[in-house]
N, C-alpha and C positions, 0 to 999 in steps of 0.2 A: 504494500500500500504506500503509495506515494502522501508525504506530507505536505501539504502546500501551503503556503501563507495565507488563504481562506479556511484551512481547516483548523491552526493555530490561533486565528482570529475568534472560530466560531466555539472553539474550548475558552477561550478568554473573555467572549461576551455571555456564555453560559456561565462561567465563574462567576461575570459581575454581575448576572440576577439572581443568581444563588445565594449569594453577598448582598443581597439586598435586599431579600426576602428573609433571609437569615437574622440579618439588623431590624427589621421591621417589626417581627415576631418578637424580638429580643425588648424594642424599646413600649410595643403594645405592652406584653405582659408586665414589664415594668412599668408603667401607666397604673395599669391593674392592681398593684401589690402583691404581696406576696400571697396573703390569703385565699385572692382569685385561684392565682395560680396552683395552689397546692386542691382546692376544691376542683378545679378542671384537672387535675392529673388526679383525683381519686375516683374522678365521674369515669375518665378514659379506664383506667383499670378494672373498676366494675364492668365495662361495657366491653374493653378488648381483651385484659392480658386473664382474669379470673374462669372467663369460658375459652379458650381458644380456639382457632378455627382449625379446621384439620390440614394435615402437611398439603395436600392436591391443592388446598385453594391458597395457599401459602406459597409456594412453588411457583403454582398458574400465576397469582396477582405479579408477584416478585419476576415474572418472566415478560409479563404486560407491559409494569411499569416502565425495564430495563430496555423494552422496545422502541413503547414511548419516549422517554429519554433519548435514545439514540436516534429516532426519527426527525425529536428537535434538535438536534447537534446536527444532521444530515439536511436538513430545510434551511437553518442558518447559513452552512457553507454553500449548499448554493445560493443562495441568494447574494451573497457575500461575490462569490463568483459571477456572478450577474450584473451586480452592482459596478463593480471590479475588475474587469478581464484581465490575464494577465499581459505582461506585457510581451511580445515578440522578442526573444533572443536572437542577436547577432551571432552567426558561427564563423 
């Protein structure tokens, strides 16, 4: 696989909404207090980690996700590429 500077671009733009959704969530619940936060993380464990779901849909989601994920990584670089051509080298 050929790396080109649209697909190092389109891991760097994925980085910084990562990053930014990451800080988002961070400065919400801080907004919140701590007390929110600790009441939504004992709601989530009642509801996800106390019943689990069984390994097939654990697997399946975790193989969806990984899809989706790489799908946006693959639409950014083209577009990127689109946006961008590269330029013609001289030989």
């Amino acid at each position: 696989m050929k790396l080109s500077v649209h697909r190092v671009a389109a891991a760097f733009v994925m980085g910084l909404l990562f990053g930014s959704y990451n800080h988002h969530m961070y400065m919400s619940w801080n907004r919140r207090g701590k007390d929110a936060f600790i009441s939504h993380q004992l709601q989530r464990f009642d509801t996800h980690m106390a019943q689990p779901h069984s390994l097939i849909f654990t697997v399946a989601s975790g193989i969806i996700g990984a899809a989706v994920i790489f799908a946006f990584y693959e639409l950014i670089a083209i577009l990127l590429s689109r946006l961008f051509p590269p330029q013609p080298t001289a030989h």
